[in-house]
Each structure stands twice: as C-alpha cells, then as structure tokens.
C-alpha positions as CSV (number, residue, x, y, z in Angstrom):
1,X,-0.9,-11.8,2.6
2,X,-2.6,-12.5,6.0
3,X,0.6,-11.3,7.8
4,X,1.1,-7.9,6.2
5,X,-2.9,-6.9,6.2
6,X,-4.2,-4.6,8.5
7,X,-7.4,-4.2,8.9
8,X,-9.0,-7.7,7.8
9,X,-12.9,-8.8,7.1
10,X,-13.4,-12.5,7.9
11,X,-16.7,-13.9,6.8
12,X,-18.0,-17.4,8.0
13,X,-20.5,-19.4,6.2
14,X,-23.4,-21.3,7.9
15,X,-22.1,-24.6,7.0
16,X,-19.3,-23.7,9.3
17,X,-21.2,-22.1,12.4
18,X,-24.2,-25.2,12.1
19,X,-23.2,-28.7,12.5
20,X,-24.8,-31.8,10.3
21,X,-27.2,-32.0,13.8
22,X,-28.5,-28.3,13.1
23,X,-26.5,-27.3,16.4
24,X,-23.8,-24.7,16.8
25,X,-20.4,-26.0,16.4
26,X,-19.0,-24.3,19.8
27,X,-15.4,-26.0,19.5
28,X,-14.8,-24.9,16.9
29,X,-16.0,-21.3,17.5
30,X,-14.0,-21.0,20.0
31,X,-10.9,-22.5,17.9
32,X,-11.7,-19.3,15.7
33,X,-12.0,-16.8,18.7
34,X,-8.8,-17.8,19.7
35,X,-7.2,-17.3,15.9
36,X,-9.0,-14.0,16.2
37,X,-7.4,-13.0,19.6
38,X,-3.7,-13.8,18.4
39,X,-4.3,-11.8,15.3
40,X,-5.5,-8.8,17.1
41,X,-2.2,-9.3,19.7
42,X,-0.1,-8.5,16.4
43,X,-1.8,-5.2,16.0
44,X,-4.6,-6.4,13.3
45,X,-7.9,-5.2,13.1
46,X,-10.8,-7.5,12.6
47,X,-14.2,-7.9,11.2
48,X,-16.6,-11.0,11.1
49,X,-19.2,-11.1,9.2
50,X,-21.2,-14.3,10.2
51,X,-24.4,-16.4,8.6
52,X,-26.4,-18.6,10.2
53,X,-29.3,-16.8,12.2
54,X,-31.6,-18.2,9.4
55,X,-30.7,-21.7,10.1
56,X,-30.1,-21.7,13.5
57,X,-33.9,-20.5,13.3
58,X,-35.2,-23.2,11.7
59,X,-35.3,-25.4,14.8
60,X,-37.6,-23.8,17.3
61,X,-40.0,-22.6,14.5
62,X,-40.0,-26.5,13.0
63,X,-39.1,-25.7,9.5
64,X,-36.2,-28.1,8.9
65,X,-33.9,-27.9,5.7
66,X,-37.2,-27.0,3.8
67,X,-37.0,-24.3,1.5
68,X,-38.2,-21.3,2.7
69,X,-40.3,-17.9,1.4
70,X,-39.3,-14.9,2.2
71,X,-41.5,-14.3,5.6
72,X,-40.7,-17.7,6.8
73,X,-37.0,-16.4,6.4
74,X,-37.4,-13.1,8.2
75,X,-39.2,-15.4,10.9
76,X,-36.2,-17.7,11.4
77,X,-33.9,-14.9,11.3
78,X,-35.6,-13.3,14.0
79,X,-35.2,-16.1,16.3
80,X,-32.0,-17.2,15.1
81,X,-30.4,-13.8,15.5
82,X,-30.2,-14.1,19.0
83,X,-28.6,-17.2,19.5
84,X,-26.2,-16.5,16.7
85,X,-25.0,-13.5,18.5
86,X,-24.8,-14.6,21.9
87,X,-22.6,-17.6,20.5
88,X,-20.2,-15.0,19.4
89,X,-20.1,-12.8,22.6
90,X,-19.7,-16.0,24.6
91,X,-17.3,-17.4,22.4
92,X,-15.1,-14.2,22.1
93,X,-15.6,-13.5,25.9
94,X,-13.3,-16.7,26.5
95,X,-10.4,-15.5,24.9
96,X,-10.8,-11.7,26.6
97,X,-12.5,-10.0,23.4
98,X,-15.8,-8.0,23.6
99,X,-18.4,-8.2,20.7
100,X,-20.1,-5.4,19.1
101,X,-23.5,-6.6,16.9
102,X,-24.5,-4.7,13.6
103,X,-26.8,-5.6,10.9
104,X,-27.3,-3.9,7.9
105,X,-29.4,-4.4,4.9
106,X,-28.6,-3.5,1.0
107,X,-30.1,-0.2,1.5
108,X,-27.4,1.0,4.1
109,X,-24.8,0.5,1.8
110,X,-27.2,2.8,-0.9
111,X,-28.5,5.4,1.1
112,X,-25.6,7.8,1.7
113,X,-25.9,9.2,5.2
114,X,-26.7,5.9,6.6
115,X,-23.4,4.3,4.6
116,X,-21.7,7.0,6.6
117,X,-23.1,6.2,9.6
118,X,-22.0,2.5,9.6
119,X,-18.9,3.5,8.2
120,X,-18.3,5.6,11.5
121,X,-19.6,2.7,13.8
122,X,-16.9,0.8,12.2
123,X,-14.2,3.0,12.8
124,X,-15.4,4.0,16.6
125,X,-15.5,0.3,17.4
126,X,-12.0,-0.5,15.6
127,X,-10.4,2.2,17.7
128,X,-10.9,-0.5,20.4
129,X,-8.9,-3.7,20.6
130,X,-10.5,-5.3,22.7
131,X,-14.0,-5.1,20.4
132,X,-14.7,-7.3,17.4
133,X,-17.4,-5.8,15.4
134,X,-19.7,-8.9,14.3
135,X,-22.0,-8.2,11.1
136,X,-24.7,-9.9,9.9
137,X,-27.8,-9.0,7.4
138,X,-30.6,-7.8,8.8
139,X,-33.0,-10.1,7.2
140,X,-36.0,-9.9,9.4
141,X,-36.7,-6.5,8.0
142,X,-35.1,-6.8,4.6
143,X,-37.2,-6.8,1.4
144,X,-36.6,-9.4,-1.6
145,X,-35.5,-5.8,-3.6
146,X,-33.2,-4.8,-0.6
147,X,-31.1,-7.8,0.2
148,X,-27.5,-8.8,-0.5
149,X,-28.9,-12.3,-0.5
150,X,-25.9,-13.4,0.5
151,X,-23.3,-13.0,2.9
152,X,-20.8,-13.0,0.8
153,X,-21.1,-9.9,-1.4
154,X,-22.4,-8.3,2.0
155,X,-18.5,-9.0,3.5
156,X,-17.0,-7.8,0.2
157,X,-19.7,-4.7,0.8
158,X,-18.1,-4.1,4.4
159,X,-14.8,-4.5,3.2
160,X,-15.3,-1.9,0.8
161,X,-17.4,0.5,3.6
162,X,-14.6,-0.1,6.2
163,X,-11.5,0.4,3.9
164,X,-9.9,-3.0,4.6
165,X,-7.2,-4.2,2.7
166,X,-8.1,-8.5,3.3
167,X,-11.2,-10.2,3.2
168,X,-11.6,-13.9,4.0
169,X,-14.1,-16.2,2.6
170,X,-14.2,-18.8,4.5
171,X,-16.2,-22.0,3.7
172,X,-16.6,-25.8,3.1
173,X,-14.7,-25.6,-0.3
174,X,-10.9,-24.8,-0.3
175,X,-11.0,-22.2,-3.3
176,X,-11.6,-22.3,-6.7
177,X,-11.6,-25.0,-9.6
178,X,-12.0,-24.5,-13.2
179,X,-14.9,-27.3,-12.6
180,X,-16.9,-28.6,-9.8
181,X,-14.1,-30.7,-7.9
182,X,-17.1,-32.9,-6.3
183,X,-18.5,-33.9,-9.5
184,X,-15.2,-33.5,-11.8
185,X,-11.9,-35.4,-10.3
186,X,-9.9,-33.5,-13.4
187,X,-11.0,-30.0,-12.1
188,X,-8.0,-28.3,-11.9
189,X,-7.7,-25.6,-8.7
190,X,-7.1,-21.8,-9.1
191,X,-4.3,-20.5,-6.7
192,X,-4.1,-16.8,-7.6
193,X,-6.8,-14.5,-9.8
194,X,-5.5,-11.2,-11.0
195,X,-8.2,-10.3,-12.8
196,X,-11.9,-11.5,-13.0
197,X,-12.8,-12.6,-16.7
198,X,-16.1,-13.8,-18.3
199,X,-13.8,-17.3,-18.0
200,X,-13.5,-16.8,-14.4
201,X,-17.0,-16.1,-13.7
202,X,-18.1,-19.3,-16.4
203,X,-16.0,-21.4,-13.3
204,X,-18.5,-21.0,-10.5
205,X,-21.7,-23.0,-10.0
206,X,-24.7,-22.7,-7.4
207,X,-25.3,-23.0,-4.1
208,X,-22.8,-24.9,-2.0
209,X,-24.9,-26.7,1.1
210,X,-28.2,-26.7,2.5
211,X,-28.3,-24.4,5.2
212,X,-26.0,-21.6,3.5
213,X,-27.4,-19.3,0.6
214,X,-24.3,-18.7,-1.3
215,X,-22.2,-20.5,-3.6
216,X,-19.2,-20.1,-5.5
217,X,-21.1,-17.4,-8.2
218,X,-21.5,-15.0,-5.0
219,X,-17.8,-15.2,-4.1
220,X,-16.7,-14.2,-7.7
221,X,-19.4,-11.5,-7.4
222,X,-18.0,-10.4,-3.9
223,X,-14.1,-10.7,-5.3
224,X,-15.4,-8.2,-8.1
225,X,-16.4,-5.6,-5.1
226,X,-13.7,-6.0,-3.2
227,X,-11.0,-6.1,-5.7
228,X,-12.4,-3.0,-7.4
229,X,-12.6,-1.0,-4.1
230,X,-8.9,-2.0,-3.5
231,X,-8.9,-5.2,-1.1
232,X,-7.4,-8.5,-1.9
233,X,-9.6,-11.7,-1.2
234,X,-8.8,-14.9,-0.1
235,X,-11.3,-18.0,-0.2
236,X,-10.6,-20.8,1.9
237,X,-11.6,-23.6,3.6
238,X,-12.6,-23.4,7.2
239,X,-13.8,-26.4,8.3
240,X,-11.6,-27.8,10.2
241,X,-10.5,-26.2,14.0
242,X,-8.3,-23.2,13.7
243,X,-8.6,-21.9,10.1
244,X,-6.9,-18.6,10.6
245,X,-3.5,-20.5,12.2
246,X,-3.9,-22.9,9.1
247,X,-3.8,-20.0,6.8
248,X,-1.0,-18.2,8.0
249,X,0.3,-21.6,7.9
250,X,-0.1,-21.9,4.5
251,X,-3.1,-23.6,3.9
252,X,-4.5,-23.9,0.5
253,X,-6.6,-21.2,-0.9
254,X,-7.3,-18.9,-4.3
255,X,-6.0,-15.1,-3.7
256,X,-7.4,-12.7,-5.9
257,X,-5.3,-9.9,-6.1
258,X,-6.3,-5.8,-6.1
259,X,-5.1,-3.8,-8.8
260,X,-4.2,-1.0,-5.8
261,X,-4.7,-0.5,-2.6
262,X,-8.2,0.2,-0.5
263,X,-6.9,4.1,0.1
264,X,-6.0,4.6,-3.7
265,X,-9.0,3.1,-5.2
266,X,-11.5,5.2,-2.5
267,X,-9.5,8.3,-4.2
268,X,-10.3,7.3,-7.5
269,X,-13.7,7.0,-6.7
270,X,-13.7,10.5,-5.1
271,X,-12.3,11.5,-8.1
272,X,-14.5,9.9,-10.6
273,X,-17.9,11.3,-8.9
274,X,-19.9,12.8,-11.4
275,X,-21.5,15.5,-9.4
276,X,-20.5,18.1,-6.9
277,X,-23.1,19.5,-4.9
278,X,-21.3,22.8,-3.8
279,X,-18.0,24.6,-3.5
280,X,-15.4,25.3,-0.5
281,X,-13.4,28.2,-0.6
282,X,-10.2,28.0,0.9
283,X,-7.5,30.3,2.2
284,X,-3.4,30.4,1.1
285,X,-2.8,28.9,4.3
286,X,-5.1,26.0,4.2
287,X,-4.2,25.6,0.6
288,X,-0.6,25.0,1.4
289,X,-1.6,22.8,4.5
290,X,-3.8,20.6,1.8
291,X,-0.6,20.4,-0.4
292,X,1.2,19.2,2.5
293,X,-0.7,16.1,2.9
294,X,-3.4,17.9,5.7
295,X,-6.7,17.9,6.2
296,X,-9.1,20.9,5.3
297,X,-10.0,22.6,9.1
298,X,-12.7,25.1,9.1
299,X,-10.7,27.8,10.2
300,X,-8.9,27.8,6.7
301,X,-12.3,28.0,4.7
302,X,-13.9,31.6,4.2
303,X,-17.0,30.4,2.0
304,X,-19.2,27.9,1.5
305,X,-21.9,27.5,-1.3
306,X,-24.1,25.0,-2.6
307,X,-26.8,23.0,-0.9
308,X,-25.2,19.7,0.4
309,X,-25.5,16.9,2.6
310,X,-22.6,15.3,4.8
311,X,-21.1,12.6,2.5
312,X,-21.4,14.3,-0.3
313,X,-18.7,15.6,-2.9
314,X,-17.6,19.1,-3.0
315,X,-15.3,21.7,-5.2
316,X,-12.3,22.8,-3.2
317,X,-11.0,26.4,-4.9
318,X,-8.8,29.0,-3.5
319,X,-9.5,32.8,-2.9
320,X,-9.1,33.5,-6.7
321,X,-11.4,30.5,-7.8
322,X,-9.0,28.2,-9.2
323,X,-10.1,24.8,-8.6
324,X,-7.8,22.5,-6.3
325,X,-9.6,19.2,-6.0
326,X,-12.6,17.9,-4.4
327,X,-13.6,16.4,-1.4
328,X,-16.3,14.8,0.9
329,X,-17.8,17.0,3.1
330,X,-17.9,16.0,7.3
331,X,-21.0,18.7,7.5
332,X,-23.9,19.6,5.7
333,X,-24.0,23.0,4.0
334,X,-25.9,24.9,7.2
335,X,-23.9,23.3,9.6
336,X,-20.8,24.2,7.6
337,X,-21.6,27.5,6.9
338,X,-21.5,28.3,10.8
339,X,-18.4,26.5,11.6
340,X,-16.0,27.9,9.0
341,X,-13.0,30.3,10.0
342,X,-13.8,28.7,13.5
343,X,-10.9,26.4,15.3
344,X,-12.2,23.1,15.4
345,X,-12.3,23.4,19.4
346,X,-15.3,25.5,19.0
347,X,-17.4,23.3,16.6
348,X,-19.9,21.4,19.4
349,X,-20.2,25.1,21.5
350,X,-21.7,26.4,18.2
351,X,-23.0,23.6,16.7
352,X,-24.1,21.4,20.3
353,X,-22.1,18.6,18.4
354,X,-19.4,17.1,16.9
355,X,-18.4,14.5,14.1
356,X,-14.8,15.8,13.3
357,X,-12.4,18.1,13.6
358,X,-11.9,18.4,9.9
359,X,-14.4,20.4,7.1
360,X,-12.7,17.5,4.8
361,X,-10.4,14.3,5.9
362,X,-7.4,13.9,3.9
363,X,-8.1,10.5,2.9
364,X,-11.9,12.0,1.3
365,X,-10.1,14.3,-0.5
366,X,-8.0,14.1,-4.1
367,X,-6.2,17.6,-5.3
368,X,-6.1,18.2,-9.2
C-alpha cells in the first residue's frame, strides 16, 4: 500500500519525538527524515503531522508529566512549538528537504473559506519537492470547544483536506488487538479492517503514554474520517529507527481499507451537499468541454446568479436551463460576475488577483 500511494499523511506521536528523559530523540528523527527523503525521490508526496510541542514544553515551564489544565497547555505549547519545529527544519535540512510550518485548529477545518485556504497552502507547498509541509494543532490559541484534542483525528482531518490517499499512524503500539495486548497475552491482532463496526470500536481503550493525548479510541475515530473521505490508514509502530523503510519492508501493522478512492468520495460529497447557493449558466461549448472531462473557464459561462461565497456549491445549467450538475465555485458571486465570458488571462487585470484559471475545477465538480 505504501508503494502505490501518492500523496501520503504521516503522523507521529509524542511518545516517538520525546525520549523517556523528556528530550528529543534526534537519531531517530533523522532516521525518519531520511525515510521521508527516499519516499519523495520515488515521486511521493508527503505530509507530517507531528505532536509533541506540549511536552517538549513542559520542561522549561517546570510542569513535569503532571496533568495539565487547559492554560497550562496552551502555555507549554507555546514554548514547545518552537523547538518542535526547529527539530524538524534541522532534521529535514540534513537530508536536503525544506520545511514548511502550519497549525490549524478544529475551526479551520469548519469554517469554509479558511478550510479552503489551508487546503490551497497544501497544494502550493506540494507543488514543491523539495518542501515537506509539517502540521501541528495550534493549541496555544485553541479553545476546549475548538480542539481536535488529538493528533490523530487532526491527521485523518488533513488527509481528508489535502485529498491523500495514505495516512500513517504511527506510534508505540504495532496496530490493533481485539484486547489490550499489555494487559491480555491472548489478545489477538487485527491485520486488515474493512469496515469499522460497533465491535471494532468496543476494541480500543484509553490513552496510550504519558506525554501523548491519544490512544487507540482516537485512531478508530480518525480511521472513520479518513476511510469515509476515501484514504486508506495504516497504524503502525514507529519506534524503532527507520519506520517508513520497515513498512515498506513489511513490518507489521492493521490496514483499514477505503471503500473508494479520495477523488471519488470528495465527488460524492459534492454531490450529496444539501444546498446550492446560486446557479452558473453555461454555454454549448463549455457544456461539451465539461462532458469532456474539462474544467468550467469563465469564458464559457454567460450568467451568474445567487449570492455565494468561494467554496461554496453551485447549479451548473445550460442556456435552456436544464440542469447539468453542480460544482464548487473558485470565486464569490461579485467577483464572478465580472470575470465571466472573460479568458482566464484577463482575470487578475480585472479583478487585481488571481486564485485560478477555472470558474469550477473538474475534480469540484460532478455532472447529473
């Protein structure tokens, strides 16, 4: 599975990044970067998603392995975040990659236009080889209502935001057991999932270590995201040096399988969207170029109506009002409005910018 994937979100739990001593482990960081680098020499594009600014925190503020309140949590965050990230930039810098830091909270995975706007970050930074986008919650401004709480159902979140087709759990625990294999020696291990049941779910427990927030209940929450939006997961152990090589290498792990792929379920989606805040009329020719697998160019559309945000779903019809599918929309309705029947060339002079060349992208778009 890790061979054929493409674009692939790799999450790393704290109990990996922070040694029993509360320190980074750097050698094996770097063992990682290096996984990372050969991956990305095959053509793969990757996504970390990292914890541990919390407890790498904990140190200079003198809070131990304590429980903390939320404040105290934002506090540690806020000096941990630093050193967390500059152990990835140093770490990737060694084997020739660049990092690029983003943190996100709940809400930007709520709140439409800023969903968009990570989701474009994304895909501007994959464009680049050479960068590895490194994602981490933003917890020192993150309410108790507005958190993912876990890192975990915030990969499977950016799995689903960035259309990948693998995520990676990786952690102290191998996969997952029908019971608790550290108090059970009869617990019997799950190799592949195809489908999450209540029986599935009954199979994880609490929280795994001290410095980590997540458990095997999160991962079973974050396989139900990801699955549903279309990407396989893998959960794996990663605790030794090299755990990428290991599981290409066949290393153990439990796969729980999609039910289709990330393009075809972001379609279905699309499809299912209750609401349609407005209506693009199109032109034969743009009609036949949308039958032909291409994306809707302003110079095919001839009206627009509706008040609508960018993001947002739309009606596509032809000249005689029969409906052809629906879409989301690259523009606003204003900005829309002044770029249609224009070539795509001339959007920034009229509008002094530009997201895209398209009114609609193929892949935001499903005909009827």
């Amino acid at each position: 599975m890790l061979s054929t994937a493409k674009r692939i979100v790799i999450k790393i739990g704290s109990s990996l990044i922070i040694g029993d001593s509360n320190e980074a482990r750097k050698n094996w960081l770097v063992s990682l970067a290096s996984d990372i680098a050969e991956l990305k020499k095959s053509g793969k594009e990757i996504i970390v998603v990292t914890s541990g600014a919390v407890a790498l925190g904990r140190k200079p503020l003198g809070y131990g392995l304590r429980q903390l309140v939320l404040e105290e949590k934002q506090a540690a965050a806020a000096c941990g975040q630093i050193t967390l990230f500059s152990l990835w930039a140093e770490t990737l810098k060694t084997v020739g990659l660049s990092s690029a830091q983003i943190l996100l909270t709940a809400d930007d995975s709520i709140n439409r236009k800023r969903y968009l706007n990570a989701r474009n970050t994304l895909e501007t930074l994959l464009e680049n080889p050479a960068i590895v986008p490194i994602i981490n919650e933003n917890d020192t401004v993150a309410t108790a209502e507005l958190r993912f709480g876990d890192n975990d159902r915030l990969a499977a979140r950016v799995a689903q935001m960035a259309g990948a087709d693998l995520l990676i759990l990786f952690s102290d625990i191998d996969g997952l057991y029908d019971a608790d294999p550290r108090t059970n020696k009869n617990a019997k291990f799950q190799e592949k999932i195809t489908e999450i049941t209540p029986d599935i779910e009954k199979m994880a427990g609490g929280a795994g270590s001290l410095v980590g927030t997540g458990g095997m209940a999160t991962k079973i929450a974050a396989a139900k995201i990801a699955t549903n939006a279309g990407c396989n997961m893998i959960i794996a152990k990663g605790i030794d040096d090299h755990p990428l090589k290991a599981l290409a290498d066949g290393g153990r792990s439990t796969i729980f399988l999609a039910k289709e792929n990330p393009l075809s379920a972001r379609k279905h989606w699309i499809a299912g969207t209750l609401y349609s805040a407005g209506t693009i009329t199109i032109d034969s020719g743009a009609a036949k170029a949308l039958h032909s697998g291409k994306s809707l160019l302003p110079a095919g559309v001839t009206n627009v109506t509706g008040m609508f945000d960018r993001g947002d779903a739309v009606i596509i019809q032809d000249s005689e009002g029969k409906r052809l599918g629906r879409g989301l929309i690259s523009y606003d309705a204003e900005d829309a409005k002044r770029i249609i029947g224009k070539k795509s060339a001339e959007i920034e002079q009229i509008l002094g910018f530009k997201r895209r060349d398209v009114l609609i992208h193929r892949d935001d778009m499903v005909l009827e």
